[in-house]
N, C-alpha and C positions, 0 to 999 in steps of 0.2 A: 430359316430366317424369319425374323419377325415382322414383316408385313408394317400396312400403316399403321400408325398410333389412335389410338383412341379417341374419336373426337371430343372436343369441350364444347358445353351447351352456356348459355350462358355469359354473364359479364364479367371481368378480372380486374385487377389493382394494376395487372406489369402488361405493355408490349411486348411481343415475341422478338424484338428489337431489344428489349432490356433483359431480357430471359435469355436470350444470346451473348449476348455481352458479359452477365454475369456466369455463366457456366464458363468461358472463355478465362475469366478473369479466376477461378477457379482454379482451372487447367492450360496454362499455356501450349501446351503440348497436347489438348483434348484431340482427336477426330469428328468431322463433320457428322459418321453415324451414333457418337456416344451426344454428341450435343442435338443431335435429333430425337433422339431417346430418353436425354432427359428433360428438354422442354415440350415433348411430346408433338413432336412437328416431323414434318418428310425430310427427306434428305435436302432436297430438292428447293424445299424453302428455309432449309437453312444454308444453302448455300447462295439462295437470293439476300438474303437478311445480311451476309457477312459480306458478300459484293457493295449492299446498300452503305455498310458502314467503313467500308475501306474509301468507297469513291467519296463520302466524305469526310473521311479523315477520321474517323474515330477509328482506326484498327488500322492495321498492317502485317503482314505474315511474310515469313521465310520459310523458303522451303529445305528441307532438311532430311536428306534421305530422298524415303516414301513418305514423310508428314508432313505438315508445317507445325512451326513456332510461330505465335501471334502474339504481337504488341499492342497492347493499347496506349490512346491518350490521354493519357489523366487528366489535364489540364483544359480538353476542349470542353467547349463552352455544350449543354443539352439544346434543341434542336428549336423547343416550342417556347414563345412568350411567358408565356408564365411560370417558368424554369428560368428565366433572366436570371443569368450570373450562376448557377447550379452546376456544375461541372461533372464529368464522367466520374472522379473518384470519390465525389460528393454522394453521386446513385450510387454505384459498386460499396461503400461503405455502409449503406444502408440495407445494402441486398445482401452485404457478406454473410456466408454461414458460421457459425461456429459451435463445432457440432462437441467444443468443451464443456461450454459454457450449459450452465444448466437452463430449463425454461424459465423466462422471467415473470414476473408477475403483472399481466398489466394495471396493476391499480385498481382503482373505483371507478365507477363506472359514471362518465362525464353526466348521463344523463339523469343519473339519481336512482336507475332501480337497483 
């Protein structure tokens, strides 16, 4: 078995709130250990994280079998002020992978060098 994950040092762009989410939206049918594995978090807190998002309402799960199937809510509104009006499928569209698509170019560089 592989043990915990590797810690990160350091500051990030996503919450492990939104690194949940989009692994989810990924896989509706993921497991709790493949979604710990690939946001590099414990079980343990990914099962706190997906508690956090059911009790409000951004997710929901059916259990099926030995798994669950998770729904999310496209529609709900993001949690913080300055997301006003931003919605789940608004983030998940932004985070999707699409591992067809070639790398894009980011352009020139805003700042002149």
């Amino acid at each position: 078995m592989g043990g915990l994950p590797e810690p990160h040092t350091g500051w990030t762009f996503l919450t492990n709130h939104a690194r949940v989410l989009a692994v989810i939206a990924d896989d509706r049918t993921t497991r709790i250990r493949d979604i710990a594995a690939r946001c590099r978090l414990t079980e343990r807190a990914v099962q706190k994280i997906i508690t956090d998002l059911e009790r409000d309402g951004y997710l929901s799960h059916t259990r099926e079998g030995r798994g669950n199937t998770y729904r999310i809510e496209p529609g709900k509104v993001l949690r913080h002020p300055a997301e006003a009006g931003l919605t789940v499928a608004a983030l998940l569209s932004l985070l999707a992978r699409d591992e067809a698509a070639p790398a894009r170019d980011p352009g020139p560089d805003p700042g002149g060098a």
